[in-house]
KEKE-3310 file (N, C-alpha, C; in steps of 0.2 Angstrom, whole numbers, plus 5000, padded with zeros to 4 digits):
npx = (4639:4642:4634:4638:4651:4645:4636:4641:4653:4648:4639:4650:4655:4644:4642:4657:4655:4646:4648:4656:4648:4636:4635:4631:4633:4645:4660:4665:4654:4642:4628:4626:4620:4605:4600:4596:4587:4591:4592:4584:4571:4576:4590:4588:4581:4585:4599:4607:4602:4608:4620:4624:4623:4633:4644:4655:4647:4635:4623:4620:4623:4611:4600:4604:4603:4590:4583:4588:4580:4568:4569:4572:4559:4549:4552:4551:4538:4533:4537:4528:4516:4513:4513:4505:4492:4494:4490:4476:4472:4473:4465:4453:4447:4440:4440:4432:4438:4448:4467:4473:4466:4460:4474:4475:4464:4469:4481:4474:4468:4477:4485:4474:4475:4488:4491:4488:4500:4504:4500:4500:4506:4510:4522:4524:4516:4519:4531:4525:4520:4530:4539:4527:4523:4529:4532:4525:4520:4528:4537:4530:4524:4534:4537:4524:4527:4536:4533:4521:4528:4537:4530:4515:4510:4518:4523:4527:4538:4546:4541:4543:4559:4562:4555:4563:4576:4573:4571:4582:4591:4599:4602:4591:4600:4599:4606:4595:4585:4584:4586:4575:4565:4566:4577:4573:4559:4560:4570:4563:4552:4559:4563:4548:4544:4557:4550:4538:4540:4541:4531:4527:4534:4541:4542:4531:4525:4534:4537:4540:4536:4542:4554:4561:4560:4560:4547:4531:4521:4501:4497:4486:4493:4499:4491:4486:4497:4499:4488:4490:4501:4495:4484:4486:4489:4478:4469:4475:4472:4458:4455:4459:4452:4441:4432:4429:4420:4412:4406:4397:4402:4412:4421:4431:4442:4444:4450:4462:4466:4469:4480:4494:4500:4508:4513:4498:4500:4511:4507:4496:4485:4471:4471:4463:4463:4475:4473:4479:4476:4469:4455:4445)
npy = (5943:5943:5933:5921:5917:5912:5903:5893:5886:5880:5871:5864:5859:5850:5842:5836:5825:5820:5812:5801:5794:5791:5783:5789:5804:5815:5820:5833:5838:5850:5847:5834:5837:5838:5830:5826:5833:5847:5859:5875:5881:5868:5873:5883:5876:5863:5859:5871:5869:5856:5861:5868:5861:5854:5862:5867:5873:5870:5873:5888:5891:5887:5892:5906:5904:5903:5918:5924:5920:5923:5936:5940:5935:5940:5958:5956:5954:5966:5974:5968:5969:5979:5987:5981:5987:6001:6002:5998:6007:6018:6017:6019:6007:6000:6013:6016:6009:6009:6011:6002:5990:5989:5982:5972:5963:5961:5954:5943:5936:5935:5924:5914:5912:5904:5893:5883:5879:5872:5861:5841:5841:5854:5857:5858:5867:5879:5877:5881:5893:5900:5898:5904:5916:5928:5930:5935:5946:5953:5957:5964:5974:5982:5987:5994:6003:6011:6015:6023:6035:6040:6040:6045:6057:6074:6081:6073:6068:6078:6085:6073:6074:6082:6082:6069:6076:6085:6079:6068:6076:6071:6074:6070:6064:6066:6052:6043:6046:6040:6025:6025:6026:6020:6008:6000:5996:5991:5980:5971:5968:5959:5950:5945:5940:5929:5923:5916:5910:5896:5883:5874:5876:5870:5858:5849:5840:5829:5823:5814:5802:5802:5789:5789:5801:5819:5823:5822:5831:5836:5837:5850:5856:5864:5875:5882:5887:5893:5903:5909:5918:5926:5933:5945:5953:5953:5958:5971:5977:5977:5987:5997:5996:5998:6012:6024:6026:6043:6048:6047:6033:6029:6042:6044:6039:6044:6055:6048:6046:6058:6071:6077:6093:6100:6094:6099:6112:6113:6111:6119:6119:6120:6113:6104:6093:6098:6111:6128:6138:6139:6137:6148)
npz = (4037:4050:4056:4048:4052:4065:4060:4052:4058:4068:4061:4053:4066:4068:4057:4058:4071:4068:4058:4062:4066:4057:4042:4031:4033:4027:4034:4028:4019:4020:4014:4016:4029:4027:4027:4039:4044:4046:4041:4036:4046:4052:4058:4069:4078:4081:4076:4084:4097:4098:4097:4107:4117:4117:4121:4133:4151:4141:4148:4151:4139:4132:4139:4137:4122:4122:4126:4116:4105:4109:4111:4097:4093:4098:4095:4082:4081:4087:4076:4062:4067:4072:4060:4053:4058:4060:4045:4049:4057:4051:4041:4046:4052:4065:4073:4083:4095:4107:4104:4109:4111:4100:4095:4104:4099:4087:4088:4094:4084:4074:4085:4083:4071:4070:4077:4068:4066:4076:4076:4072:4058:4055:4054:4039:4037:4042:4034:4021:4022:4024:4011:4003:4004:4005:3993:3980:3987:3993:3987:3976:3984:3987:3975:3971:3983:3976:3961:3968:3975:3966:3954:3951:3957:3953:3964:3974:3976:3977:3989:3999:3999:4005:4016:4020:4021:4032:4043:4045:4042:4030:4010:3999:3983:3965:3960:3969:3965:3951:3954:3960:3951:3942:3942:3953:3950:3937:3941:3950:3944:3936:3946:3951:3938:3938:3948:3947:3938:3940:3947:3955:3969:3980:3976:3978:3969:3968:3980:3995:4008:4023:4028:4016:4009:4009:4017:4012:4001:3999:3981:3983:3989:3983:3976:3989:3992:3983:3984:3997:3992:3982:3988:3997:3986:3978:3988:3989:3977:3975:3984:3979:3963:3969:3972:3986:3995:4000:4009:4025:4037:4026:4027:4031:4023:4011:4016:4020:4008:4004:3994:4006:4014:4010:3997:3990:3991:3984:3973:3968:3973:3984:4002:4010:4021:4027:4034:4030:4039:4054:4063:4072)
capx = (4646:4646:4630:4643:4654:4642:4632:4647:4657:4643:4636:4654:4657:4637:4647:4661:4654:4639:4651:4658:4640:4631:4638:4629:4634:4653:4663:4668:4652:4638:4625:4622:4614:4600:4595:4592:4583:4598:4592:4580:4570:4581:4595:4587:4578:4587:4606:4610:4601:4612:4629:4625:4624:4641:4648:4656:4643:4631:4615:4621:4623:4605:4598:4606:4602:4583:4580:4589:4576:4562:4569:4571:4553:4546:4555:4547:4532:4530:4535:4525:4507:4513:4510:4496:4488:4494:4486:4470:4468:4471:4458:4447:4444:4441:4439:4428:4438:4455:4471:4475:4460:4462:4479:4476:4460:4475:4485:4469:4467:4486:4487:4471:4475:4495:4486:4489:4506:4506:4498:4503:4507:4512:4531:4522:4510:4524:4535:4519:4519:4538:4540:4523:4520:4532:4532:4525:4517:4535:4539:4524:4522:4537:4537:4520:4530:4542:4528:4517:4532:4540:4527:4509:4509:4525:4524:4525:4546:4550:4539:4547:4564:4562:4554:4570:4580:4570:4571:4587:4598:4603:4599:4594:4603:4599:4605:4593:4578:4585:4586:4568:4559:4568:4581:4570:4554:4564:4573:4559:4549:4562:4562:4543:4546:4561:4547:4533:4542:4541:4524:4527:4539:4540:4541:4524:4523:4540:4539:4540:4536:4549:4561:4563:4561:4560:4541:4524:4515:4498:4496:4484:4497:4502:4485:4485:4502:4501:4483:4493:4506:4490:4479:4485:4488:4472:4464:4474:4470:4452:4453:4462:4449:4434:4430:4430:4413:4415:4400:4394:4407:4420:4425:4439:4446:4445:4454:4468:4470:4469:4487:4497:4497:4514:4508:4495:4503:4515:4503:4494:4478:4470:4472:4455:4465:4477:4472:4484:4473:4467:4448:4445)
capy = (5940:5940:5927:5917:5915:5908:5898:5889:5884:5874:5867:5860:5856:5845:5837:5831:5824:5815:5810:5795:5788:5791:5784:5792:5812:5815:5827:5840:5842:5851:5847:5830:5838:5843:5824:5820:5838:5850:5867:5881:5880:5864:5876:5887:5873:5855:5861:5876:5866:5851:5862:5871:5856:5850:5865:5866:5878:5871:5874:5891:5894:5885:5897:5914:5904:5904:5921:5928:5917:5925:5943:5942:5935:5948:5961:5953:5954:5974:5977:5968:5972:5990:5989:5979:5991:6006:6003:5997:6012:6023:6015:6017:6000:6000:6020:6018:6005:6011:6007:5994:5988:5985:5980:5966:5960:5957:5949:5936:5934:5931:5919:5908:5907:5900:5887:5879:5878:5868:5853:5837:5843:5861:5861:5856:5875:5882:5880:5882:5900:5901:5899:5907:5921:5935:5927:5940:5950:5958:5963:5969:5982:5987:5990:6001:6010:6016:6020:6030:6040:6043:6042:6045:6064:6077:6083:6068:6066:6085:6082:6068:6073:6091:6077:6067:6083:6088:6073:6064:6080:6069:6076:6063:6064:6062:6044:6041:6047:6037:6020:6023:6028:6016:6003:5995:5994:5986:5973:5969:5966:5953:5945:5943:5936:5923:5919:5913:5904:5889:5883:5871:5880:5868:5851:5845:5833:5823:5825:5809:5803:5798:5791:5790:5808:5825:5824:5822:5838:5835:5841:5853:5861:5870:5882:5884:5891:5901:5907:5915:5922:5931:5935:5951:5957:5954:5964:5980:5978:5977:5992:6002:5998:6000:6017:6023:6029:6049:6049:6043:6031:6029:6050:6046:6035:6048:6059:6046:6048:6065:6075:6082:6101:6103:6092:6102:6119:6112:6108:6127:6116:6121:6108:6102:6090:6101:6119:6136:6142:6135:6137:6152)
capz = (4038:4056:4058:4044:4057:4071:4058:4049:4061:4071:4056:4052:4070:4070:4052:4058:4074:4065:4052:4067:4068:4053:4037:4028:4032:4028:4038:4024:4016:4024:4012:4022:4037:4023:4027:4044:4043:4048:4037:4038:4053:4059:4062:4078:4085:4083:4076:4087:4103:4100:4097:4112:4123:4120:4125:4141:4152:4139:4151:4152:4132:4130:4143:4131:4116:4122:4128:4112:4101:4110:4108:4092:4089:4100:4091:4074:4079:4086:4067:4060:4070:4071:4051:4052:4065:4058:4041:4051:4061:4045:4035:4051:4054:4074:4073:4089:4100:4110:4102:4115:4111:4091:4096:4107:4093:4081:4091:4096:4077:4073:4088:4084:4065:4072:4082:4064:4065:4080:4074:4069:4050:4058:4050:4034:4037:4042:4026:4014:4023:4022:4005:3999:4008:4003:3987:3977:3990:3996:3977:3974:3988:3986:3970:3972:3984:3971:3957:3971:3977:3959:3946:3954:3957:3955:3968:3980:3976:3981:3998:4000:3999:4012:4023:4025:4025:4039:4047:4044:4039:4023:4005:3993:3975:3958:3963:3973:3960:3945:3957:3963:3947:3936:3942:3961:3949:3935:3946:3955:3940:3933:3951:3949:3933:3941:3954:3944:3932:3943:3947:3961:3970:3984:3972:3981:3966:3967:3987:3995:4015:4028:4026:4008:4007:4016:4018:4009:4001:3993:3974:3982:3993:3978:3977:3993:3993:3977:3986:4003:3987:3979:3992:3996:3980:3975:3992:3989:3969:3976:3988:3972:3960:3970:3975:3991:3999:4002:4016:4031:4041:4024:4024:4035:4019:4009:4021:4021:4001:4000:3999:4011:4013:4003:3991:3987:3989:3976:3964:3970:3975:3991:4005:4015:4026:4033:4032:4032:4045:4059:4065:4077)
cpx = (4646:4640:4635:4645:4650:4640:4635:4650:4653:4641:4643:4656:4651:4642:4650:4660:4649:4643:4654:4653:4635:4636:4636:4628:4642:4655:4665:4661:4644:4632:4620:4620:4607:4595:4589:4589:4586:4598:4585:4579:4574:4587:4595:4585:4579:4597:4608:4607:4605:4619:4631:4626:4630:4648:4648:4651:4637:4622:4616:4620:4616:4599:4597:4602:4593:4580:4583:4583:4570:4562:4570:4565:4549:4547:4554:4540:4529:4530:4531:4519:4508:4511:4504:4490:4488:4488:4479:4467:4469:4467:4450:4443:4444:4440:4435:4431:4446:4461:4473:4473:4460:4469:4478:4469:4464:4477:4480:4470:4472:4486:4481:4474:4485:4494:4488:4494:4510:4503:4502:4509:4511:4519:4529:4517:4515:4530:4531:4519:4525:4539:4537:4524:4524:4535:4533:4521:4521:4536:4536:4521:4527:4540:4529:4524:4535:4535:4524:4522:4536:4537:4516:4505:4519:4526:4526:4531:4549:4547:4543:4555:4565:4559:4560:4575:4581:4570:4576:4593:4602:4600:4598:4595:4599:4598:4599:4585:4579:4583:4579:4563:4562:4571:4577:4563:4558:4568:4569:4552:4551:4561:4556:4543:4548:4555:4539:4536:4541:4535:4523:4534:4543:4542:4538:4524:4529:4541:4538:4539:4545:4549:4564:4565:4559:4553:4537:4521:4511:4497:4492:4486:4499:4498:4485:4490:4503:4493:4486:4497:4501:4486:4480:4487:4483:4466:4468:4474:4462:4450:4454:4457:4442:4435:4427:4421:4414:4408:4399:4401:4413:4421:4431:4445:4448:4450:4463:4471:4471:4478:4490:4497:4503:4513:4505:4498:4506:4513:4499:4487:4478:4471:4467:4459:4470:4476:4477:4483:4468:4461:4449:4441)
cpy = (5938:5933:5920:5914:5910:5902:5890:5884:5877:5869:5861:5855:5847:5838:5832:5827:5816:5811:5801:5792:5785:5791:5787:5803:5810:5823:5833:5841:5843:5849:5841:5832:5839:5835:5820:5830:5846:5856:5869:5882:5873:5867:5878:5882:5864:5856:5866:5872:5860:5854:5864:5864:5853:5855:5865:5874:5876:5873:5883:5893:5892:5891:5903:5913:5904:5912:5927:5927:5921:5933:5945:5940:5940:5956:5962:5956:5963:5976:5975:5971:5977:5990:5988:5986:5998:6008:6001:6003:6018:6023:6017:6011:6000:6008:6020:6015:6011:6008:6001:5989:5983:5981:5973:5961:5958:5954:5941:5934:5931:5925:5913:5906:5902:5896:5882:5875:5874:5863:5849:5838:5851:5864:5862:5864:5877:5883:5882:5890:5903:5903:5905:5911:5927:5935:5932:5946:5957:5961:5967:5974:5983:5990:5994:6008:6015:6019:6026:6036:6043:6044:6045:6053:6065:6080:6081:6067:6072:6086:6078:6068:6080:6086:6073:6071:6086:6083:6068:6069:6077:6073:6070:6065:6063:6057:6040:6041:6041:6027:6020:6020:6021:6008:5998:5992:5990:5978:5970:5964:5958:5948:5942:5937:5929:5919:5915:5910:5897:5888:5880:5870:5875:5859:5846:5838:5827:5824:5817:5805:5799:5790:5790:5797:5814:5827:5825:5828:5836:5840:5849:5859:5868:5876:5882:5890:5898:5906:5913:5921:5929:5936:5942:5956:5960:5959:5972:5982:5980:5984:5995:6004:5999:6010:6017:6028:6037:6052:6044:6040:6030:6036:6051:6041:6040:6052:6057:6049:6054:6068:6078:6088:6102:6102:6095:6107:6119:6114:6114:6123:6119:6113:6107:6100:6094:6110:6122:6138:6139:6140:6143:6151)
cpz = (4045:4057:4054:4049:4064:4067:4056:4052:4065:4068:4056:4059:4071:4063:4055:4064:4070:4061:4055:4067:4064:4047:4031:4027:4031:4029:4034:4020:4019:4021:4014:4026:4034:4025:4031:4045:4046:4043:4037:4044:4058:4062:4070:4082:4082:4080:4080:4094:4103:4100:4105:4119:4124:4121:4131:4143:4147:4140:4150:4144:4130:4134:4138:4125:4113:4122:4120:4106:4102:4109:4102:4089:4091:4097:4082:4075:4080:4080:4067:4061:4072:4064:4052:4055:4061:4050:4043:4054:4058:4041:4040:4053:4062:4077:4084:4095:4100:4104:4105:4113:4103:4093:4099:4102:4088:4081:4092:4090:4075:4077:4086:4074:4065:4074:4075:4064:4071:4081:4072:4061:4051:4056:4044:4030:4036:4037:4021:4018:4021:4017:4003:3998:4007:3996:3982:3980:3993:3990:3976:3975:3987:3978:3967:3977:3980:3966:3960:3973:3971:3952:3946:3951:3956:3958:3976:3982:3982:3989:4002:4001:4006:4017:4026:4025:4030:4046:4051:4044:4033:4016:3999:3986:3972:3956:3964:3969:3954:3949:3959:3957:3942:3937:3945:3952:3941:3937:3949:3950:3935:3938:3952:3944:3934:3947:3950:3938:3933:3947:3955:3962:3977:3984:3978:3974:3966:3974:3989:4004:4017:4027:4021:4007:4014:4018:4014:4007:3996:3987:3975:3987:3989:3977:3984:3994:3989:3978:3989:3998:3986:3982:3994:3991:3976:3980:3990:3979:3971:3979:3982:3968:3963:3973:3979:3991:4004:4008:4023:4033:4036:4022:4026:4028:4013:4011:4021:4014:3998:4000:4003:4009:4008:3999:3988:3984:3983:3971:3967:3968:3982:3996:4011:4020:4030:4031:4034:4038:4049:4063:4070:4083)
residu = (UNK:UNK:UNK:UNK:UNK:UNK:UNK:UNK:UNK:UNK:UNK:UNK:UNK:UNK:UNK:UNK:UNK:UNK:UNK:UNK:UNK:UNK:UNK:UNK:UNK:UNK:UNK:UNK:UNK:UNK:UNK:UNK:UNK:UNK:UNK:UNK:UNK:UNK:UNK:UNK:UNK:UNK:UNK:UNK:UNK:UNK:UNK:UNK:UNK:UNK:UNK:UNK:UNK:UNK:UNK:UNK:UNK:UNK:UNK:UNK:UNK:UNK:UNK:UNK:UNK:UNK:UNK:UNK:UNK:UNK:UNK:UNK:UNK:UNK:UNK:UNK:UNK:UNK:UNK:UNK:UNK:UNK:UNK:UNK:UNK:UNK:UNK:UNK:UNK:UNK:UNK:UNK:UNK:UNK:UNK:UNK:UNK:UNK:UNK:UNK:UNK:UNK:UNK:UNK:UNK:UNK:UNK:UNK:UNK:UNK:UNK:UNK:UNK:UNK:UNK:UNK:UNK:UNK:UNK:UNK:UNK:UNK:UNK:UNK:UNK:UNK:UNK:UNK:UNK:UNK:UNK:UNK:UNK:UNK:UNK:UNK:UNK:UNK:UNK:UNK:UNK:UNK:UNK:UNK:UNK:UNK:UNK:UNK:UNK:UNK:UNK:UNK:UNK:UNK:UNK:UNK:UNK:UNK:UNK:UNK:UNK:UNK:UNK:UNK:UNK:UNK:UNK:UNK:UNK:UNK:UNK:UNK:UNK:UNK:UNK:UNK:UNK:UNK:UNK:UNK:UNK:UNK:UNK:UNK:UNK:UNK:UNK:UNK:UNK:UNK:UNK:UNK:UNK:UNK:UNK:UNK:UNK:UNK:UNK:UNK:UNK:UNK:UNK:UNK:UNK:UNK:UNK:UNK:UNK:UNK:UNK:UNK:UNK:UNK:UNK:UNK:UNK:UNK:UNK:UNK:UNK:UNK:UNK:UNK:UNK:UNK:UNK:UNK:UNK:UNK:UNK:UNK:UNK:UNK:UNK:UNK:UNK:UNK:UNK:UNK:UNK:UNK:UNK:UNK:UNK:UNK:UNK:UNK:UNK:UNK:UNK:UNK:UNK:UNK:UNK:UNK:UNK:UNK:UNK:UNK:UNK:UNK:UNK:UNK:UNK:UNK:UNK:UNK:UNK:UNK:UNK:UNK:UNK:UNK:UNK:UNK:UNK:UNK:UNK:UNK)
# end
């Protein structure tokens, strides 16, 4: 709601301004900005830097509107490569280097394969990831995490619920079981459904160059894109059905899949990974 307000306002203000010069936008309907390229990524970086300039102080608002842009990507990114990193140095990828150390090795990785997205063609990368890229790979893990924590083990729920008891001091309901095990993985299966019902998601084949149209995609932009979709679906399908190596340097992968000690208790298994009794 409140982004609404910031975004709205501007957009109608960029309207009715353009709407004096350009016969072709008219002041009341915002869908013209769509033309001279006034949506997605045109917003933060050619709509919000032209609104900002015809405000009074506008060096000052351009200033704000810069250092906000970097703190919220800065902000993007420790998520992200905290996950990335965490699943790497749980699987023991890197087991022998520092964390600093895999850390800043991910980072290199991430920044030369982004090196694409500031090329000639580079808006063109960067919506084909846009689109693709949480495609079916966002659905998909989150709807393993609802089967792994509601349908896996029985044991894994009532863990899981004395964990953020312990944690949060909240109790999760009833509710809160019936929406996991039943409704997210449901929902999420239709959304799947709604996302692959349309092939070329991105209409690469009726796309058209400037300035007839809003830009060119080859036919073969479409596999590339429904590739980035796949790709991780198909690595942690891959890790899933291979089994894991219970010697030499993969024992620590083992170790990750094993259950937690209450887990076990539950289920009145003994527990290797975290022992009762600590070594004397």
């Amino acid at each position: 709601i409140f982004a609404g307000f910031v975004v709205f306002p501007i957009l109608g203000y960029l309207a009715h301004e353009l709407s004096s010069i350009n016969p072709c936008i008219q002041g009341d309907n915002l869908k013209d900005l769509e033309s001279i390229g006034l949506s997605g990524t045109g917003l933060a970086f050619i709509a919000f830097p032209i609104a900002t300039a015809m405000m009074p102080g506008g060096l000052l608002w351009a200033m704000l509107f810069f250092a906000m842009l970097f703190c919220l990507g800065v902000d993007s990114q420790f998520a992200m490569l905290e996950s990335v990193i965490t699943v790497l140095a749980d699987a023991g990828v890197g087991s022998r280097w520092p964390r600093p150390v895999l850390s800043l090795l991910v980072c290199l990785i991430c920044y030369v394969i982004g090196l694409i997205f500031i090329t000639r063609g580079g808006i063109y990368w960067f919506q084909l990831f846009d689109y693709y890229s949480a495609l079916i790979a966002l659905f998909f893990v989150t709807g393993l995490e609802c089967i792994g924590l509601m349908w896996c083990r029985h044991s894994t729920w009532p863990s899981f619920v004395n964990l953020v008891k312990e944690w949060t001091g909240t109790r999760l309901c009833f509710l809160h079981r019936i929406l996991w095990k039943v409704v997210c993985p449901a929902l999420l299966t239709v959304m799947i459904g709604v996302v692959v019902k349309k092939w070329d998601i991105m209409d690469a084949g009726s796309s058209k160059r400037f300035p007839e149209g809003a830009g060119y995609l080859p036919s073969w932009s479409i596999w590339i894109g429904w590739l980035i979709a796949i790709l991780p679906v198909l690595v942690g399908a891959c890790f899933f059905i291979c089994p894991n190596r219970c010697n030499g340097k993969d024992a620590h992968l083992t170790a990750v899949c094993e259950p937690r000690a209450d887990e076990a208790q539950a289920e009145g298994e003994p527990s290797e990974v975290f022992p009762q009794t600590l070594p004397q």
